[in-house]
C-alpha positions in Angstrom: 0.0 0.0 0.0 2.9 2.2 0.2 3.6 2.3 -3.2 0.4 3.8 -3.8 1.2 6.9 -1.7 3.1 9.1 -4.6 -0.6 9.0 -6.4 -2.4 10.8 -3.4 -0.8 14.1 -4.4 -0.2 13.3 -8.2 -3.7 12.7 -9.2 -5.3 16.4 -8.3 -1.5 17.6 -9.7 -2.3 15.3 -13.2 -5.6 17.0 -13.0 -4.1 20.9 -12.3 -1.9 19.9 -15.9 -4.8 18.3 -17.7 -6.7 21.5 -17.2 -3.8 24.0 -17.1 -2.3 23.0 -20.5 -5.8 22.7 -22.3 -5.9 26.7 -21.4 -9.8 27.1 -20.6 -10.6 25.0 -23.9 -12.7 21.8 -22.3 -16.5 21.6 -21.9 -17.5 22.7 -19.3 -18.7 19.2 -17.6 -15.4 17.9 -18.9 -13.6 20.6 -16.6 -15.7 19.5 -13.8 -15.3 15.9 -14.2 -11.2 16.4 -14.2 -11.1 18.3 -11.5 -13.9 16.5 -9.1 -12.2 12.9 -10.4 -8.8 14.0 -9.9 -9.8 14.9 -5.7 -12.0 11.6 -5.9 -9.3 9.6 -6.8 -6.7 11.0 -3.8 -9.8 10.4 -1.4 -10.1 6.9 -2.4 -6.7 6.1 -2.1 -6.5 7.8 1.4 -9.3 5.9 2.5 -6.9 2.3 1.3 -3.9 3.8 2.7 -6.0 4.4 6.2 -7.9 1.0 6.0 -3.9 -0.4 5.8 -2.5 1.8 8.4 -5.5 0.9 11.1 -5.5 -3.0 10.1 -1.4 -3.3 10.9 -0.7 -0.2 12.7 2.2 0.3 11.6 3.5 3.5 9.9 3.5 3.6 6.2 7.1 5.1 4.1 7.9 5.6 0.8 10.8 6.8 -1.2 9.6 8.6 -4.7 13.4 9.1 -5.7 17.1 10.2 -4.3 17.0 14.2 -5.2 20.9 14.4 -4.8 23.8 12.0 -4.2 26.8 14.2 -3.2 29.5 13.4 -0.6 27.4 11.4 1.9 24.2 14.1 1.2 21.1 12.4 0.1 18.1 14.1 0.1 15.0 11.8 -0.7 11.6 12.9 -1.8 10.0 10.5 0.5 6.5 10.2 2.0 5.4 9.2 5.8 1.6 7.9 7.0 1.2 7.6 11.0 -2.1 9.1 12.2 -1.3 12.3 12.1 -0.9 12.2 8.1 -3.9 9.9 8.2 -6.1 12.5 10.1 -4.7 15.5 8.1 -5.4 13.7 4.4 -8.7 12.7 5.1 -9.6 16.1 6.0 -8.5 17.3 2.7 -9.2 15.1 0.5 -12.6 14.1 2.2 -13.6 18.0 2.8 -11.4 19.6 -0.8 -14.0 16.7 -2.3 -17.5 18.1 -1.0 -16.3 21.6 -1.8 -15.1 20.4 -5.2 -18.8 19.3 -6.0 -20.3 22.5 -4.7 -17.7 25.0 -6.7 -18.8 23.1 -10.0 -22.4 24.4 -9.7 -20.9 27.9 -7.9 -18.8 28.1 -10.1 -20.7 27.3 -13.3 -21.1 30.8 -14.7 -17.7 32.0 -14.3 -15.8 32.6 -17.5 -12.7 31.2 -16.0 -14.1 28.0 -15.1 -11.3 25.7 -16.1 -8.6 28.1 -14.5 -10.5 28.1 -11.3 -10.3 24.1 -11.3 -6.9 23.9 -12.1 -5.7 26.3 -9.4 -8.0 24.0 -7.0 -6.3 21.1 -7.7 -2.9 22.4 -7.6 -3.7 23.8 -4.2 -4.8 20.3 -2.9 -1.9 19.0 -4.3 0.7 21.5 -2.7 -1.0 20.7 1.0 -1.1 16.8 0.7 2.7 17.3 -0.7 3.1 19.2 2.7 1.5 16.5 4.8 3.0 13.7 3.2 6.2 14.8 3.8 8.4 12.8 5.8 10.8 15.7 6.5 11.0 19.0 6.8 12.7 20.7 3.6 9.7 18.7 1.4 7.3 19.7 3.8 8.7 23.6 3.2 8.0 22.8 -0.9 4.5 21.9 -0.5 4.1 24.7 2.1 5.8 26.8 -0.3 3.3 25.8 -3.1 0.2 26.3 -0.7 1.3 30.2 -0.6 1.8 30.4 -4.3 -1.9 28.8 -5.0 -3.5 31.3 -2.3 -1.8 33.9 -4.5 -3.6 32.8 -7.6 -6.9 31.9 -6.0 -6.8 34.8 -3.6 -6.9 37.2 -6.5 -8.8 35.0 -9.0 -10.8 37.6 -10.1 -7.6 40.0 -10.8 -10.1 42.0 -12.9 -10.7 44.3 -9.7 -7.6 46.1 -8.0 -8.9 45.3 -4.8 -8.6 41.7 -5.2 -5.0 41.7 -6.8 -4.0 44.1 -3.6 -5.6 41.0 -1.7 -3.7 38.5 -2.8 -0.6 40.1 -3.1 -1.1 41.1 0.7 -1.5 37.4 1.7 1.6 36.2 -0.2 3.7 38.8 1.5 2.4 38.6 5.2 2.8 35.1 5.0 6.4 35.2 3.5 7.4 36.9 6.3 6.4 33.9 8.3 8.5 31.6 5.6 11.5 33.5 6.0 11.5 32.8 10.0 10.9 29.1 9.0 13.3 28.6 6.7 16.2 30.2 9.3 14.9 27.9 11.5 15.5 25.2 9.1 18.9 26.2 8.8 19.2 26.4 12.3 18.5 22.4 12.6 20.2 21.0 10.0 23.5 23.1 11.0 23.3 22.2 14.7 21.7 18.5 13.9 22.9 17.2 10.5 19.2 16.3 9.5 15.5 17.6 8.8 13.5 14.0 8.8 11.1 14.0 11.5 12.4 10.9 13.2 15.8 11.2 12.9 15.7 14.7 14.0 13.5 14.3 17.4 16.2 11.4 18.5 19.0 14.4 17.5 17.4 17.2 19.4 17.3 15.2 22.3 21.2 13.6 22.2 22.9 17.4 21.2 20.2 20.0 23.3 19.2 20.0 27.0 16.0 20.6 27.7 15.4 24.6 27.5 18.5 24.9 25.5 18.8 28.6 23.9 19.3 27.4 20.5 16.5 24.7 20.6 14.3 27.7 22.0 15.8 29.8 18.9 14.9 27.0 16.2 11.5 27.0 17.4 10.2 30.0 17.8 11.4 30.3 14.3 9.3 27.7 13.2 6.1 29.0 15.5 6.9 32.2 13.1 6.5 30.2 10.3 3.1 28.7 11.7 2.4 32.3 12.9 2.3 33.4 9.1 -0.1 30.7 8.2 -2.5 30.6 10.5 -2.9 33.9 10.8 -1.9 34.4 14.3 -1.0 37.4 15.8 1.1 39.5 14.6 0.8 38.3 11.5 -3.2 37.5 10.5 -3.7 40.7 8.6 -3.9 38.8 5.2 -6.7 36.4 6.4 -10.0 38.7 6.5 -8.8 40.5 3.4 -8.1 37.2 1.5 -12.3 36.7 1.6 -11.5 38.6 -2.0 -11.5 35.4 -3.8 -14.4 32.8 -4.7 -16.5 31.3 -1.3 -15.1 27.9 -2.3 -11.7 29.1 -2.0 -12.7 31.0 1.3 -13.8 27.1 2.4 -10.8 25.5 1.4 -8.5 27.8 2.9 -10.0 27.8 5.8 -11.1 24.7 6.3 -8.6 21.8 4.6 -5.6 23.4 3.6 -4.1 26.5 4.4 -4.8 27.6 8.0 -4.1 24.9 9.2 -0.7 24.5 8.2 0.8 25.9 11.0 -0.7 23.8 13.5 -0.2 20.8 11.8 3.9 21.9 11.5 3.8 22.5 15.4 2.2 19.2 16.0 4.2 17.3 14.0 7.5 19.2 15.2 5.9 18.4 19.0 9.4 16.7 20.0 11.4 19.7 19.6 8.8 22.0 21.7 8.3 19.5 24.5 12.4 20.3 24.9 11.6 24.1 25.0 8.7 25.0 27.7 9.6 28.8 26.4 8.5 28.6 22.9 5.5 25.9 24.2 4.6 28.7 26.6 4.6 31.4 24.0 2.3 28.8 21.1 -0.3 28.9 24.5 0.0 32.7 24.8 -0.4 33.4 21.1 -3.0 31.1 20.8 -4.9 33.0 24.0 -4.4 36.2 22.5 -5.2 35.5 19.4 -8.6 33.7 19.7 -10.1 36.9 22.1 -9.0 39.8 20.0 -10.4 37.8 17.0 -13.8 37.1 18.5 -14.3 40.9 19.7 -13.4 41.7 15.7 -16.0 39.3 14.3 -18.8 41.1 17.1 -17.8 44.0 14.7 -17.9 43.3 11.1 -21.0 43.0 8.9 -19.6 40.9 5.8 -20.9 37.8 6.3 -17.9 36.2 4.8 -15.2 38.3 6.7 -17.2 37.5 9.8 -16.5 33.5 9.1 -13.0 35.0 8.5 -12.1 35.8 11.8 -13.9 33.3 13.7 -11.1 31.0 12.0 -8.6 33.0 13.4 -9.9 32.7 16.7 -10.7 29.1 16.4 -7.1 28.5 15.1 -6.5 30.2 18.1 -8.2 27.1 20.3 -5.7 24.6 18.7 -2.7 26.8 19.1 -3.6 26.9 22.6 -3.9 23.4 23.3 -0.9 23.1 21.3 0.7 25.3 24.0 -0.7 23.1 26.9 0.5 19.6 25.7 -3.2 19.0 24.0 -1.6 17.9 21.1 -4.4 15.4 20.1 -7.3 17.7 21.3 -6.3 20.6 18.6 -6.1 17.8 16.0 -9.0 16.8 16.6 -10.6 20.5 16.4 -8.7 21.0 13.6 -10.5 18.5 11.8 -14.2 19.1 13.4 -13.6 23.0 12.9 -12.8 21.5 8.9 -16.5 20.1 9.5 -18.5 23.2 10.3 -16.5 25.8 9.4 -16.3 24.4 5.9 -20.2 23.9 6.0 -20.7 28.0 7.0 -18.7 29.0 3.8 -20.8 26.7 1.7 -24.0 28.1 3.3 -22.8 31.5 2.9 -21.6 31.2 -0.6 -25.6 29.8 -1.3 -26.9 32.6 0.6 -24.5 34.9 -1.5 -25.4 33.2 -4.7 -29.3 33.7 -4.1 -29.3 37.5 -3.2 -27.6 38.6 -5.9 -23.8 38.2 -4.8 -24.7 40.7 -1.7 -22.1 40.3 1.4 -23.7 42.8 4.2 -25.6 41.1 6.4 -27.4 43.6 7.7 -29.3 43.8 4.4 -30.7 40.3 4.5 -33.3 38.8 7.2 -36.2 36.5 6.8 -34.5 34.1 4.5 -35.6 30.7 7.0 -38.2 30.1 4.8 -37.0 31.2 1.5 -33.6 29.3 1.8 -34.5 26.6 3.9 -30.8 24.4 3.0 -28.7 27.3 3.6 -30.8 28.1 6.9 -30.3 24.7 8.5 -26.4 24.7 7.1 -26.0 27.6 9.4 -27.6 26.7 12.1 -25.5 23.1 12.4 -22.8 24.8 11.5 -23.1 28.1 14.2 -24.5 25.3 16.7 -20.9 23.6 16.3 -19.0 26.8 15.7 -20.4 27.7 19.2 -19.6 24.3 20.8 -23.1 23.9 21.5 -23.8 20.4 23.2 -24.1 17.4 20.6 -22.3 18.7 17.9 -18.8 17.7 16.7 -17.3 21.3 18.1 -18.4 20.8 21.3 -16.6 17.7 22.1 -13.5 19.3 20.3 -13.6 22.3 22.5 -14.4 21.0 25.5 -10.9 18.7 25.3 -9.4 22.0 24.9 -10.7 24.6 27.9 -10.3 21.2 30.0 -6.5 20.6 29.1 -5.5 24.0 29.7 -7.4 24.1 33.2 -5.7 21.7 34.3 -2.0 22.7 32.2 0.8 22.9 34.6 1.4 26.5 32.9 -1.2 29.5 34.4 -4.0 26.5 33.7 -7.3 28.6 35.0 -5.7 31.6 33.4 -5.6 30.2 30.3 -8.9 28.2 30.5 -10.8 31.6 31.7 -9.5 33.3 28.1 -10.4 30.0 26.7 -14.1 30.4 27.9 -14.5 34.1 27.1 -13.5 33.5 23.8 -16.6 30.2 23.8 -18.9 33.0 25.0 -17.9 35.8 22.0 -18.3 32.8 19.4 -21.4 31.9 20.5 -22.7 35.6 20.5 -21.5 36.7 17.4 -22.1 33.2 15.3 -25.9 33.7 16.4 -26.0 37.3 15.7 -25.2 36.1 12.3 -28.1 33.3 12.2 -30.9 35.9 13.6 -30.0 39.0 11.1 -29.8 36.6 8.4 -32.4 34.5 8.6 -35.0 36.0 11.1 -37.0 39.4 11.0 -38.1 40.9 8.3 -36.7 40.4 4.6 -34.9 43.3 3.1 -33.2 41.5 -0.3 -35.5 38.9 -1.7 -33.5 36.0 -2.9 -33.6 34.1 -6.1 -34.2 30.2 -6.2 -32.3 28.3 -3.8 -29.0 26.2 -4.5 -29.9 23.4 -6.6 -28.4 20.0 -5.4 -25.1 19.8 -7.0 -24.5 23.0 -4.0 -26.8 21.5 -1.2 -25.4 18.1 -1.5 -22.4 18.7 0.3 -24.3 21.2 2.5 -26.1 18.1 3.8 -23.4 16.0 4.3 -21.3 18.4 6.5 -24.5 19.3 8.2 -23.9 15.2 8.8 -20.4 15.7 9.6 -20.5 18.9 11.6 -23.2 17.0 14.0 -21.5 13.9 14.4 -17.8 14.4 13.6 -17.0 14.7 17.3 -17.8 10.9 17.4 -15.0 10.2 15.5 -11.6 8.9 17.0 -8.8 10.0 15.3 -5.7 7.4 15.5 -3.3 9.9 16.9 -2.0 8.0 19.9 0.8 6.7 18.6 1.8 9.9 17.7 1.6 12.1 20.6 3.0 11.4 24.2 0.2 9.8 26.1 -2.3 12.1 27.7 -3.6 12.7 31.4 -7.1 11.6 31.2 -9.2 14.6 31.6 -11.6 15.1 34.6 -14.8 15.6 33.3 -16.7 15.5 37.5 -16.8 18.9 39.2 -17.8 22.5 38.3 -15.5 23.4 35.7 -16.7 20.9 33.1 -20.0 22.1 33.6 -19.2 26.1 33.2 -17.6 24.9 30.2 -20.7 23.4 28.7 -23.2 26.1 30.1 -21.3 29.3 28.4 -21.7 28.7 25.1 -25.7 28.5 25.4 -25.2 32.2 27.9 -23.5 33.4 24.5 -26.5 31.8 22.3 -29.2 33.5 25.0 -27.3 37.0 25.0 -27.4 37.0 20.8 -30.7 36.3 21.2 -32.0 39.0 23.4 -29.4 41.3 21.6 -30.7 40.9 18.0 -33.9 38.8 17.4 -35.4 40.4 20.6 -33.6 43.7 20.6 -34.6 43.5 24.6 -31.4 45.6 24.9 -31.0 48.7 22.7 -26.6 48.8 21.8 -27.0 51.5 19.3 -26.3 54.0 21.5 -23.0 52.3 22.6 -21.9 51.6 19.1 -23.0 55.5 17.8 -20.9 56.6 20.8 -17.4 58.2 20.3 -15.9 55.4 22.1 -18.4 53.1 20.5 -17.0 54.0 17.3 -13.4 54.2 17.7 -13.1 50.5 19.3 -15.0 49.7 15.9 -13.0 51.4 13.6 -9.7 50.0 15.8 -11.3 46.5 15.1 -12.2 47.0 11.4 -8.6 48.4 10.8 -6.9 44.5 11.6 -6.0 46.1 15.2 -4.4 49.0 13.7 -1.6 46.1 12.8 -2.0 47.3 9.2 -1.2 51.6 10.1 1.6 49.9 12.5 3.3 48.1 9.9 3.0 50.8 7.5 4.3 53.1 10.1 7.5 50.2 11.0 8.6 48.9 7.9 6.8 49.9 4.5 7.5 54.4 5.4 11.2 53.7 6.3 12.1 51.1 3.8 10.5 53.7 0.7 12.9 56.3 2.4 15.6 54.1 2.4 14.8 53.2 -1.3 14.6 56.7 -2.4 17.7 57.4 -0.9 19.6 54.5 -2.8 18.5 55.6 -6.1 21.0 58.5 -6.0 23.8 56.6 -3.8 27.9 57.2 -4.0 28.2 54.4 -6.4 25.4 54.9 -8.6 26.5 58.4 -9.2 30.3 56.8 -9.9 28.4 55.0 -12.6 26.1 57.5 -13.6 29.3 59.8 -14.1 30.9 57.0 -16.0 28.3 56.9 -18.7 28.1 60.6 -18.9 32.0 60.5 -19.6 31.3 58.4 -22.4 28.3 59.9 -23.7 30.6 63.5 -24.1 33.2 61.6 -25.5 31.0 59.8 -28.1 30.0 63.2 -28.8 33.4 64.9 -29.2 34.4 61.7 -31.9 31.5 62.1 -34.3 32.1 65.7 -34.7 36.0 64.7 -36.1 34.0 62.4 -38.9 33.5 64.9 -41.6 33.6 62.7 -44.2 36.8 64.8 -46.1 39.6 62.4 -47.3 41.8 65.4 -46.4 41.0 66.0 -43.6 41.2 62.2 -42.4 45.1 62.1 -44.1 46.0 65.2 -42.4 44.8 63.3 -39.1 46.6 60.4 -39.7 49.9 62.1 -40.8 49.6 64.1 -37.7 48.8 61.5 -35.3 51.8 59.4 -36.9 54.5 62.8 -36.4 52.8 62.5 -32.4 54.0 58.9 -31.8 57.5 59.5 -33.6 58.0 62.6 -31.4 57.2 60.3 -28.6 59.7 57.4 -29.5 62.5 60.1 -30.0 61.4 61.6 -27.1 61.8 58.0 -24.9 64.9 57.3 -26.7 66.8 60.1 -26.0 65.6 60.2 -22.2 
């Protein structure tokens, strides 16, 4: 079954060429076939691949072929399946699948249609290279690729300025990120002599002691890396602005491939951060920070799709904290039921979209329960889970979380109390969503509803998002073994209890409208803190400030610099002298004789003149 492993990521590749090279000249129902079949064929092979893993349990490797062969270095293309892999394909090629299916309806009038697929699958591709990846310098190619395809599916529709000004933003914030990675990379093959996963835990431990400065070094740099990604802070400015491109794109960036790079590099990297408890501390902090200031932004915004935006930052947030804590298999496994629901409100928001007339602003839709009765239930599943409402797949996700960092050796009830204020602003502002959408009165009156080739897989991640937290992921072989978590006592039940305050508050804030907030948000104060949160947390006027005004002085400064002007006054030289020569061509034999019989008296003079010194 091994050998089957290089066609996982080859198949949607085949299928990026197939469509790439045809250049948009395929039927339409061809395109879709290619790049549906390409995805179908990666998720059946997974599901062989996983049926062998879980029948010997035994990891699965496979060398493609040697790279390079010089003096002793050898570096392999080779792919790895333990659990981990396992969980991490199955989300993308089980989830890129459904949202495959739904973009070939969504997508059907687009005039682009086969360069939309073939980005698609290139993207898939790129992330499944970066799971597979039994090292870390292949895993940097595939993470690599992943940033190029959010580039060209970011700013698919390049038409608009805005959209190209997204997407360039996104491949820039994140390559920050890369370059701290790829230091760090540097960092452990210098000090260890390797980058394969296995190898390099057993290296880390023999050369560093735990806490060791340049172990701490090596992975912060690689948390920077995740940072990027994931759109943590600092660095999650690209992530809301990205919502430029298609709603399938939004859903498989959010929920399959991209975000969730970074937590997958952390947990598969957990060996050399169970070393460091200063750069585990800081993933817990980030995490913490991250997932409040998110939530209060989404409480804010009225695009329904950058709303969804940053509630996955803040949900990233959850497995970055739990990542911190030692909860390596609990942000795993919200990783993959937050690929559930998270990819099921996109869907449901691109059918709401796609009925009223492409309109984004949620606060000029209502009353559409009845009207768009598949899209109304997709959101309600999916807030229900986003929320961590009891019975659905996020709950049991989330509640592994705010109970591991409880009872975390590290500030625990610290970090479980940010934890639980974060539960309570997802629950609000996911349900301030469902009642301003689809209660009240109707103020845009929507076209048909999605037909099924869109509401298909809008019913089976209702499915998913329901009972995905039923689901065991095989992970234990992976991650140290975990304290069994204490699910008796108060704290368990606070944890349950918030998320339905949060539901209760939306609802007396904005289907009731018991409470009247318009005065706080038309206050001064009101509307600074709004316009703080709409500006990305004033990161965006910081880093303009920081790097982008000094570094255009700098460049303005170097046009004119000491050496340029040597070379500037170099070519002036010759320009004058270029001008003094043509004016000697007069085209006169005499006067070219006289020159010559001249310049021939000047070099005799000269001889006579050496001689006789």
């Amino acid at each position: 079954m091994a050998d089957l492993l290089f066609l996982i990521p080859l198949s949607p590749l085949v299928g990026f060429l197939i469509l790439f090279c045809t250049l948009g000249n395929l039927p339409r129902k061809a395109v879709a076939v290619v790049g549906i079949g390409s995805i179908a064929i990666s998720a059946l092979i997974t599901v062989f691949v996983g049926k062998s893993l879980l029948g010997n349990n035994i990891p699965l490797s496979a060398e493609i072929y040697t790279w390079i062969n010089v003096g002793g270095f050898a570096p392999a293309v080779s792919f790895y399946v333990d659990g981990l892999t396992l969980t991490m394909m199955s989300v993308i090629t089980g989830v890129g699948l459904l949202i495959h299916i739904y973009s070939s309806e969504f997508m059907w009038d687009d005039k682009d249609y086969s360069r939309f697929f073939s980005y698609m699958n290139l993207f898939v591709s790129a992330m499944l290279v970066l799971v597979l990846a039994d090292n870390l310098l292949l895993l940097f190619v595939g993470w690599e690729g992943v940033g190029l395809c959010s580039y060209l599916l970011v700013g698919f529709w390049h038409e608009d300025p805005a959209n190209g000004a997204a997407a360039r933003k996104a491949f820039i914030v994140t390559r920050i990120g890369d370059a701290a990675m790829a230091i760090g990379l540097f960092i452990l093959f210098h000090q260890l002599g390797t980058l394969d996963f296995i190898p390099l835990a057993i290296a880390a431990q023999e050369v560093w002691p735990n806490g060791s400065t340049m172990l701490t070094i090596a992975c912060l740099l690689l948390l920077g890396g995740a940072v990027g990604k994931s759109a943590q802070l600092p660095l999650q400015t690209w992530l809301p602005d990205a919502m430029a491109g298609p709603t399938p794109v939004s859903a498989l960036i959010h929920a399959a491939t991209m975000v969730t790079a970074g937590v997958y590099l952390i947990a598969r990297t957990h060996d050399l951060f169970l070393l460091s408890p200063t750069a585990l501390h800081t993933v817990a902090v980030v995490g913490g920070m991250t997932l409040i200031v998110a939530a209060f932004t989404a409480m804010t915004q009225n695009d329904i799709k950058r709303i969804l935006a940053y509630s996955t930052i803040s949900q990233i947030g959850y497995m970055f904290l739990a990542l911190g804590v030692g909860a390596w298999a609990s942000s795993v496994f919200h990783l993959m039921t937050h690929a559930f629901f998270k990819a099921l409100l996109f869907l449901g928001a691109g059918a709401v979209i796609f009925s009223l007339h492409h309109e984004h602003n949620i606060l000029k839709m209502g009353g559409l329960r009845t009207r768009l009765p598949v899209a109304f239930w997709s959101f309600m599943i999916g807030s229900a889970a986003l929320a961590a409402l009891p019975l659905t797949s996020g709950f049991y996700s989330k509640d592994a979380i705010l109970l591991s960092a409880y009872h975390a050796s590290w500030n625990g009830p610290l970090l479980w109390g940010v934890g639980l204020l974060g539960a309570l602003l997802t629950s609000i502002y996911s349900f301030r969503l469902v009642f301003l959408v689809f209660f009240g009165e109707v103020k845009t009156e929507p076209e048909a509803p999605a037909n099924w080739g869109m509401a298909g897989p809008l019913v089976i991640l209702c499915v998913l998002a329901l009972a995905g937290g039923l689901v065991s992921i095989p992970v234990e072989a992976v991650f140290p073994a975990a304290s069994t978590l204490d699910h008796t006592g108060l704290i368990p039940i606070v944890t349950a209890a918030i998320p339905a305050l949060g539901v209760f508050i939306a609802y007396l804030l904005f289907l009731r409208r018991s409470v009247d907030i318009s005065a706080m948000t038309q206050s001064s104060p009101g509307k600074s803190l709004i316009r703080f949160f709409h500006s990305h947390w004033a990161m965006d006027w910081l880093y303009e400030k920081i790097f982008v005004i000094p570094y255009t002085w700098l460049a303005k400064i170097n046009r004119a610099d000491f050496i340029d002007n040597i070379y500037g006054g170099i070519a002036v030289l010759m320009l004058w002298a270029n001008k003094v020569s043509v004016q000697t061509q007069t085209g006169q034999l005499r006067t070219y004789a006289g020159t010559m019989v001249l310049g021939l008296v000047l070099i005799i003079a000269l001889m006579l003149g050496v001689r006789a010194s």
